[in-house]
C-alpha positions as CSV (number, residue, x, y, z in Angstrom):
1,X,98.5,51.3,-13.7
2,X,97.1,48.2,-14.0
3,X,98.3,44.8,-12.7
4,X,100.6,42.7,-15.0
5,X,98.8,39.5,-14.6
6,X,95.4,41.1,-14.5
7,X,96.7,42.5,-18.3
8,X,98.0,38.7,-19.2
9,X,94.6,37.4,-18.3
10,X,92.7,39.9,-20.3
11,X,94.8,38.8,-23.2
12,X,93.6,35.5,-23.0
13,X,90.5,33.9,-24.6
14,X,87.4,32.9,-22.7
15,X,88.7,28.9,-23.9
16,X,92.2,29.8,-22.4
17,X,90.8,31.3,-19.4
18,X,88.7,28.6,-18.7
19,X,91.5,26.2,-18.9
20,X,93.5,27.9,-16.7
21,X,90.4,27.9,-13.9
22,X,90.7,24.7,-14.0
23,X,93.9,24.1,-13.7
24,X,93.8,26.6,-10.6
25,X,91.3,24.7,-9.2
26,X,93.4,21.5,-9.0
27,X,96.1,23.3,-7.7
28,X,94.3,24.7,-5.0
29,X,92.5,20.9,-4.3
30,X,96.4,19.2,-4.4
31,X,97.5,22.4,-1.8
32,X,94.5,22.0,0.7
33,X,95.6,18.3,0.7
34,X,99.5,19.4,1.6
35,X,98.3,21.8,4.0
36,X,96.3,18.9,5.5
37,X,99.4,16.3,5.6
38,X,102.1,19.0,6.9
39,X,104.0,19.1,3.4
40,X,103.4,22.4,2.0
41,X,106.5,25.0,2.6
42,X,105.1,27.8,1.1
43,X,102.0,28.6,2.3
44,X,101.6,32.0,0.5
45,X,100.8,30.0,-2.4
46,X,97.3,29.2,-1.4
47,X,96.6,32.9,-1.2
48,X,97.9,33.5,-4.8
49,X,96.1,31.1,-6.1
50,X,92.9,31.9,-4.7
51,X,93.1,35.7,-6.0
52,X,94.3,33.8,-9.3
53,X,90.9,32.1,-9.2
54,X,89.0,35.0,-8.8
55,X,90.6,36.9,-11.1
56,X,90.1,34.7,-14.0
57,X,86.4,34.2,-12.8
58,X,85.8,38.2,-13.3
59,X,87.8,38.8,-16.2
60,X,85.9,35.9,-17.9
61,X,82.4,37.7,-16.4
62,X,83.5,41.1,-17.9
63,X,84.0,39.1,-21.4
64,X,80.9,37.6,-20.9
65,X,79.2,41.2,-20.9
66,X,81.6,42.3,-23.2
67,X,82.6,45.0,-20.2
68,X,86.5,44.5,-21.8
């Protein structure tokens, strides 16, 4: 079975996808700064968001092929 946020992304158009990679992006540029000043708590979140990032960048690929 596939996973649920790899089925939300697919659902998403390559505008809304490309959006949201921004928006990752920032996310992950604002953690790297916490991580760098000692005030991020949850550290797993830089791990989510960088499989977030590379999900959206192959599910926009795939659309780009027209693969899905």
């Amino acid at each position: 079975m596939a996973n649920k946020r790899a089925v939300d992304f697919r659902a998403k158009t390559e505008d809304e996808l490309e959006t949201q990679l921004v928006e990752l992006r920032k996310e992950q540029f604002n953690l790297r700064f916490q991580i760098a000043n000692g005030q991020l708590e949850n550290t797993a979140r830089t791990r989510q968001v960088r499989r977030d990032i590379a999900r959206t960048k192959l599910i926009i690929s795939e659309k780009a092929q027209g693969v899905a």
